[in-house]
N, C-alpha and C positions, 0 to 999 in steps of 0.2 A: 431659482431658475430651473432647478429640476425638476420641482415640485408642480410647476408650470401657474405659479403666483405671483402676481404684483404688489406689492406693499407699495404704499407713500412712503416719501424721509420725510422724518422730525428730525432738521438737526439741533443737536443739544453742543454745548459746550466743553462734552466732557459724562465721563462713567456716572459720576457723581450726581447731576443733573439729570441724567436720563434715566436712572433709580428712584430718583426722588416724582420723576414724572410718573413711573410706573406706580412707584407705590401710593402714587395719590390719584391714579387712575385717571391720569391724561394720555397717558398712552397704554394700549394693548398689550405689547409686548415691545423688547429690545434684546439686544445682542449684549452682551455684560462677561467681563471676564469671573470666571469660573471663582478665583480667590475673594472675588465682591461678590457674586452672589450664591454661593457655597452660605455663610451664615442666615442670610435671609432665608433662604430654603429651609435649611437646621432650623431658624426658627416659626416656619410655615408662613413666612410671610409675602413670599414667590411661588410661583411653580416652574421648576426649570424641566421644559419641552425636550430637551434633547441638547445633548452637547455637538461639540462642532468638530470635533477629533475623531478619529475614525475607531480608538476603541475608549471603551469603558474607565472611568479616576477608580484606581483600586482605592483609593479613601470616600468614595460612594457608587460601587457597584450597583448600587438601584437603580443608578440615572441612566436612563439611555442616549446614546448617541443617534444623530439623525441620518448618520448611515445607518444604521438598521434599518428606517424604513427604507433612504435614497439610497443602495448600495452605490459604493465610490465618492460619497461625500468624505471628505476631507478636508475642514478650512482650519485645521488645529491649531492654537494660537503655542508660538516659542518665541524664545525670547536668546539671543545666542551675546559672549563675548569677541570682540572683533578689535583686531588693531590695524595701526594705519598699512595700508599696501606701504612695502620697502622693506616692512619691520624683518630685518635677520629671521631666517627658518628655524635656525636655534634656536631663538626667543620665543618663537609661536610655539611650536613643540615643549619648550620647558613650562612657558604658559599654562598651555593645554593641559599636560601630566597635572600641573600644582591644580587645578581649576577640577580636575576629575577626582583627585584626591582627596580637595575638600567637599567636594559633592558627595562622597561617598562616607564621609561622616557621619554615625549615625547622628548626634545632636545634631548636625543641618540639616540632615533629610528632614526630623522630628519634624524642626523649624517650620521648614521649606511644605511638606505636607499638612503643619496646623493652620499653615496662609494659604492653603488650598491650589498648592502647587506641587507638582510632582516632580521631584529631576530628574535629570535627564542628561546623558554628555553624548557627542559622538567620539566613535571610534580613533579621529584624526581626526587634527585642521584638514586635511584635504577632502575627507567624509561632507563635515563641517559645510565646506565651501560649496558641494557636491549638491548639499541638502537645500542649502540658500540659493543657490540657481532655479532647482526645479521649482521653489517653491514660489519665489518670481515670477516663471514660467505659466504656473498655473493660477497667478490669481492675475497673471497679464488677459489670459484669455476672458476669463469670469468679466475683469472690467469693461473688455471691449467688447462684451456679447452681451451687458446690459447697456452699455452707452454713456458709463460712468464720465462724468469729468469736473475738475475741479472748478469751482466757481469761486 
């Protein structure tokens, strides 16, 4: 949309599918999470254009982000833990502490960074919550400014 490009959809079924399509050159290109195609790259068998995060994987500083070229791109893909609304404040906040602690691990960062995933915690579940709104917010607009809808 920024770029002022139309792509067609291919839909595929799934990451899986839509790798297998690229690498056998039915499709151009696709969107792929970073931990699938982080190897294929490593082994020169993609070319990855630009990430979707607004900065740089310090586990491959080489790759650029396509806010470099689009400044204000931001479609960074997270992944958060969440429990049910009701759940006692206590519990969320003890949650959260044990949840950052083991993130902070070096053996699970190791982990966590050899699957081509960076972590990451917020500050607070209310951070947390904060961050999950806007981010709502802003891929509400993206869909309704392409005319997205489910079929």
């Amino acid at each position: 949309m920024m770029a002022g490009t139309n792509f067609g959809t291919v839909p595929y079924r799934g990451g899986s599918t839509q790798i297998t399509g690229i690498l056998a050159g039915d499709i151009p290109l696709g969107m792929e999470s970073i931990n699938v195609a982080l190897p294929l790259w490593r082994d020169n068998k993609v070319k990855i254009l630009g990430l979707v995060s607004a900065q740089r994987l310090s586990l491959a500083p080489e790759i650029p982000t396509i806010a470099e070229t689009f400044p204000g791109y931001d479609l960074g893909i997270w992944q958060s833990i969440v429990a049910p609304t009701g759940t006692p404040g206590e519990i969320v906040r003890k949650l959260h502490f044990s949840i950052r602690k083991v993130l902070a691990l070096p053996e699970v960062k190791e982990k966590l960074l050899n699957a081509g995933i960076e972590p990451a915690s917020s500050a607070s579940p209310e951070e947390l919550a904060a961050f999950i709104r806007s981010q709502a917010q802003t891929r509400a607009k993206v869909i309704q400014a392409i005319g997205m809808k489910l079929d």
